[in-house]
C-alpha positions in Angstrom: 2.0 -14.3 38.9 5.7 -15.7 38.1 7.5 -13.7 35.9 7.6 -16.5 33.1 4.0 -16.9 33.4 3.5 -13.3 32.7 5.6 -13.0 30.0 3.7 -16.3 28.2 0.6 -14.6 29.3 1.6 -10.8 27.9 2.9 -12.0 24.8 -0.6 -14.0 24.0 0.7 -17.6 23.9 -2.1 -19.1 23.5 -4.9 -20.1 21.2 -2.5 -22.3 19.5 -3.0 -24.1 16.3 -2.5 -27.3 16.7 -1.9 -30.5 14.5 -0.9 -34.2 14.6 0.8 -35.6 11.5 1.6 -38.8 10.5 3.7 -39.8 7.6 5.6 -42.9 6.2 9.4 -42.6 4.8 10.5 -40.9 2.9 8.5 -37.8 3.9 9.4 -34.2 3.7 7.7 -31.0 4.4 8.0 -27.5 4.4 6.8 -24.9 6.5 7.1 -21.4 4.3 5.4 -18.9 6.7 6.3 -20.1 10.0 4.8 -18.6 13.0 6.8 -17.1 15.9 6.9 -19.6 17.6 6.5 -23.8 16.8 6.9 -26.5 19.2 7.0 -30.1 17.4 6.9 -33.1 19.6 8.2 -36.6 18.0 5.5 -38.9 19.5 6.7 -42.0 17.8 9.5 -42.6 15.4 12.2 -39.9 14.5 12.8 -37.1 11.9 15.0 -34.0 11.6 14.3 -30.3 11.5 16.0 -27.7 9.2 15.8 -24.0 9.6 15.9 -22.8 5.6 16.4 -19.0 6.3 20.2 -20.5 7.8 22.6 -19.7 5.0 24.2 -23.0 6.4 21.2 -24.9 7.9 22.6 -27.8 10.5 19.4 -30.2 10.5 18.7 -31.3 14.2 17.8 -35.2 14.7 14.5 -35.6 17.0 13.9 -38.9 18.8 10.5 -40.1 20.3 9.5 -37.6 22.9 11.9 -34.7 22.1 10.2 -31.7 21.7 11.9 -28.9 19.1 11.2 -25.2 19.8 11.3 -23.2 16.3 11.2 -19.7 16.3 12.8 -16.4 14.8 12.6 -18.3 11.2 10.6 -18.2 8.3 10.8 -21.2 6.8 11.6 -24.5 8.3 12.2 -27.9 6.9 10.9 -31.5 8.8 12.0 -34.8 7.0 12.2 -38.4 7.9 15.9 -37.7 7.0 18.6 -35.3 5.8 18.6 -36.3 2.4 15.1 -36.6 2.0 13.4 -33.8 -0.9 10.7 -31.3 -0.3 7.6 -33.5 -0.9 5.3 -30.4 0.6 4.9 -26.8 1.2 2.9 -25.5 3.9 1.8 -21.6 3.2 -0.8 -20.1 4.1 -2.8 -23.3 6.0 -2.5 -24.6 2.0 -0.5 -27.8 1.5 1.1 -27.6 -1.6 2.5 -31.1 -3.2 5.4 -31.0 -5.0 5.2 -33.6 -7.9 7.7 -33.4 -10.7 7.8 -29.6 -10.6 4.2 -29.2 -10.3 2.5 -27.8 -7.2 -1.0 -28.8 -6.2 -2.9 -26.8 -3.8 -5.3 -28.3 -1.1 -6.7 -27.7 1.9 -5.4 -29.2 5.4 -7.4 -31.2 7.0 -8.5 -29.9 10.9 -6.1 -31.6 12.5 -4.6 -34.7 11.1 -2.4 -35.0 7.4 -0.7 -38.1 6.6 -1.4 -41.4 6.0 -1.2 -43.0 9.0 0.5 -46.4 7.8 2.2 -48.7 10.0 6.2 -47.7 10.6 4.7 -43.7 10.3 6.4 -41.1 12.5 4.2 -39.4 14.4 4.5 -35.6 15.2 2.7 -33.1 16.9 2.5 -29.7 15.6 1.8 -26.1 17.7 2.5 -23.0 16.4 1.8 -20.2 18.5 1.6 -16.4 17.0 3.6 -14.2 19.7 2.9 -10.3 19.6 5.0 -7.5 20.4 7.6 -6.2 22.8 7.0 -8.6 25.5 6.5 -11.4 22.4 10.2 -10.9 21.8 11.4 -10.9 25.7 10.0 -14.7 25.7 11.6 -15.6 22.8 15.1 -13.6 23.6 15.0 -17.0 26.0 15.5 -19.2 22.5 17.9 -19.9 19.9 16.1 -20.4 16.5 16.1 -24.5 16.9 15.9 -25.5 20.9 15.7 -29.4 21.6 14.4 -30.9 24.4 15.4 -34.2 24.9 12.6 -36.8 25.9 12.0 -36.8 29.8 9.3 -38.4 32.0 7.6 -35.0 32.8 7.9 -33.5 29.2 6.3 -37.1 28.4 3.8 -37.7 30.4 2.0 -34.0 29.0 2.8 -35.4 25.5 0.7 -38.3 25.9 -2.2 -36.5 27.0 -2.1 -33.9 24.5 -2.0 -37.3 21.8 -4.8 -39.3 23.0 -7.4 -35.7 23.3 -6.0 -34.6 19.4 -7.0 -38.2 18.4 -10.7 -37.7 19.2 -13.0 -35.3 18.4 -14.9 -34.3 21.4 -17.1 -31.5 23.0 -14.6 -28.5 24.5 -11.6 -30.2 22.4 -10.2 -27.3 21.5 -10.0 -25.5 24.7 -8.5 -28.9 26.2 -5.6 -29.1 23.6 -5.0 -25.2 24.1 -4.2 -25.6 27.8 -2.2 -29.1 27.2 -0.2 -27.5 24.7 0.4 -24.6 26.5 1.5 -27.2 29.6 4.0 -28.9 27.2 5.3 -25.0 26.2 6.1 -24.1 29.5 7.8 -27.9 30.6 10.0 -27.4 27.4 10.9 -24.2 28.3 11.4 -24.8 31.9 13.8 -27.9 30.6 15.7 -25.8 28.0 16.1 -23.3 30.9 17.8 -25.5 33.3 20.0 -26.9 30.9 23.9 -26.0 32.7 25.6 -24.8 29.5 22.6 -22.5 28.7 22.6 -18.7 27.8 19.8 -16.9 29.5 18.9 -13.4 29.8 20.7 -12.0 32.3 16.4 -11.5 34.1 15.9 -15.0 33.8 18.8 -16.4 35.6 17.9 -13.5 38.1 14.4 -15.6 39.1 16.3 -18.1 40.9 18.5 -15.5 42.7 17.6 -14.8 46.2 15.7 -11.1 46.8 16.4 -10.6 43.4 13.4 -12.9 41.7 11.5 -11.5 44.4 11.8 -7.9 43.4 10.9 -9.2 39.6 7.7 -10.4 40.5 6.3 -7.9 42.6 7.8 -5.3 39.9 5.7 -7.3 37.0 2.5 -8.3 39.2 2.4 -4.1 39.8 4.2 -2.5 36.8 2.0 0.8 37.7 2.6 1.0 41.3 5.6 4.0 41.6 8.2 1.9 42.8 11.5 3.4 44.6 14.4 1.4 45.5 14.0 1.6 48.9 10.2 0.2 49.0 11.5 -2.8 46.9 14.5 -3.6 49.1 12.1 -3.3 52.1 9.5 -5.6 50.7 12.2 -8.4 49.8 13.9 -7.9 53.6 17.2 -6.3 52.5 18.9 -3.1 53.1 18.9 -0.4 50.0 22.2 -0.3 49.2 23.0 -4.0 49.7 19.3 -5.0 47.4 20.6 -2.3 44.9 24.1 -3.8 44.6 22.7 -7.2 44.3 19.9 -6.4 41.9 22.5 -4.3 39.4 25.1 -7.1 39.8 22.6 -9.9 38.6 20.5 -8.5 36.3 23.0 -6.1 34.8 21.0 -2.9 35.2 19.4 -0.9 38.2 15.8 -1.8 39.1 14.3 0.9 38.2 15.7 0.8 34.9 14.4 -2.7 34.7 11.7 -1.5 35.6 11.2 1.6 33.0 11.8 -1.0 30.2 9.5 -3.4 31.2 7.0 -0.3 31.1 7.9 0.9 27.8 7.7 -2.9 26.6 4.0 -2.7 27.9 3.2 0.7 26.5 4.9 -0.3 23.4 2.0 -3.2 22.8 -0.5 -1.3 24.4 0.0 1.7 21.6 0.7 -1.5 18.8 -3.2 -3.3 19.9 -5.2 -0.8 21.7 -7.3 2.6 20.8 -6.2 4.1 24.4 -5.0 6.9 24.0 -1.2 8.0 25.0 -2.5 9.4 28.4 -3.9 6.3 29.5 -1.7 4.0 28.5 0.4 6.2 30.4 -1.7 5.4 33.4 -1.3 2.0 32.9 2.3 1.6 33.0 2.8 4.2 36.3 3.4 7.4 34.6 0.3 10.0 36.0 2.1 12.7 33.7 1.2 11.9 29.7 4.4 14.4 29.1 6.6 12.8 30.9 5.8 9.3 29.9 6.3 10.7 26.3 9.7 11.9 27.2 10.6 8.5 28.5 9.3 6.6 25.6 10.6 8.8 23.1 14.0 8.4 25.0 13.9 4.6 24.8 12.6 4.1 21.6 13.7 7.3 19.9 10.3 8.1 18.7 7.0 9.8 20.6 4.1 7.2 21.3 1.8 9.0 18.5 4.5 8.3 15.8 5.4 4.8 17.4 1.9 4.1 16.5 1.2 5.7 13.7 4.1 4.6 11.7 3.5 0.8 13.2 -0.3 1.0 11.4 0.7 2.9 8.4 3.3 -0.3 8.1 6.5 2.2 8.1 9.3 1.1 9.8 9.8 2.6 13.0 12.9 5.0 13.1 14.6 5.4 15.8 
């Protein structure tokens, strides 16, 4: 597995909820509890996305078949236009009209709000719930509002993710969940591969000869007790020349990569899992419980037990 696709996989991307809306100008609605992460897709006709929690929000103009990437945001704004007033707030899976200061609450429909008139823009809504760690190395990737401009691969996923949410058929949901998830990774493939843009220093690394090697056998066997000198074997390179090369593009030595990809995975492991510290210890290549503690506590400045305690007892973690 590609280092991407474990990440998307790791971090639970998936299980999306999905929804298509459809609304006539002047139209405005706002999301209040916004999931990690929200990818909106302008199927037909335009409209503009705010993020609210910006002290100085600059709203973002989509086209038909850009796709907007929202994340690290609490509350978001879409609108036919800039000018255009909150008509709705979305909290909770409630959609609460806003008429003359009064708020009406009702409940969304499955998948389709709007009223579908003629001249309607036409969106398409997923918001995906990331978890953890290894939720936040995917969306390190992403400013809080990343465009996609319409292009014929990004396009041709959008219109098969349209025509199965406009029917309401046997094994619909699992179909949407993997189109969605297709139109996720295109986006983020495109965003990627934009010239100007600023990547993780890991990410640029996947394209990087030996290097992007070394990253996937490293997160296809995060257990396995890697040295230097197996890893520079396995990608054809000497030691010190893979070692130079490694440090020089990713910015650290691989086996500190390596260590903090395994405290990432402990540290969701610990957050979603009963296993005890010893065997998530196992999991993540450490055969010694005591001295995976030590380099936990070392990289997150607290011992597993009180990472997890204080995570379920809703304490911040101190560090």
């Amino acid at each position: 597995m590609d280092v991407l696709s474990d990440l998307l996989h790791r971090a639970r991307a998936r299980n999306a909820q999905i929804r298509r809306l459809i609304q006539r100008p002047p139209w405005s609605m706002t999301f209040a509890d916004a999931p990690s992460l929200t990818v909106v897709a302008t199927l037909g006709g335009h409209a503009s996305v705010r993020l609210d929690d910006d002290p100085q929000p600059t709203p973002v103009r989509l086209a038909a078949g850009d796709i907007a990437l929202v994340s690290s945001t609490n509350r978001y704004t879409i609108a036919d236009a800039l000018g255009t007033p909150p008509q709705l707030v979305i909290r909770g899976g409630k959609k609460h009209v806003i008429d003359s200061g009064t708020a009406a609450r009702q409940n969304l429909g499955p998948r389709t709000y709007g009223d579908g008139l003629p001249g309607a823009t036409t969106l398409l809504r997923g918001a995906y719930e990331l978890r953890g760690d290894v939720g936040e190395r995917l969306l390190d990737m992403l400013p809080p509002l990343a465009v996609v401009p319409a292009g014929p691969r990004t396009r041709a996923a959008l219109d098969l993710l349209a025509a199965e949410v406009a029917h309401d058929e046997p094994g619909q949901d699992a179909v949407l969940n993997r189109l969605l998830d297709l139109v996720l990774v295109l986006a983020l493939r495109a965003w990627c591969a934009r010239p100007q843009g600023q990547l993780p220093s890991w990410y640029q690394a996947l394209a990087t000869p030996y290097v992007g090697d070394a990253l996937r056998l490293m997160h296809e066997a995060p257990a396995h007790r890697w040295t230097v000198a197996e890893l520079a074997a396995h990608v054809g390179q000497s030691r010190a020349t893979f070692a130079a090369r490694f440090t020089r593009v990713v910015g650290e030595p691989p086996l500190t990569y390596l260590t903090g990809w395994r405290m990432a995975l402990a540290a969701d492991l610990l957050r979603d899992t009963e296993e005890t510290v010893a065997a998530v210890a196992r999991v993540v290549g450490y055969v010694d419980a005591f001295a995976f503690s030590v380099a936990f506590k070392r990289a997150r400045g607290v011992s597993p037990s009180n990472w997890r305690r204080q995570l379920r007892s809703g304490w911040p973690v101190r560090s």
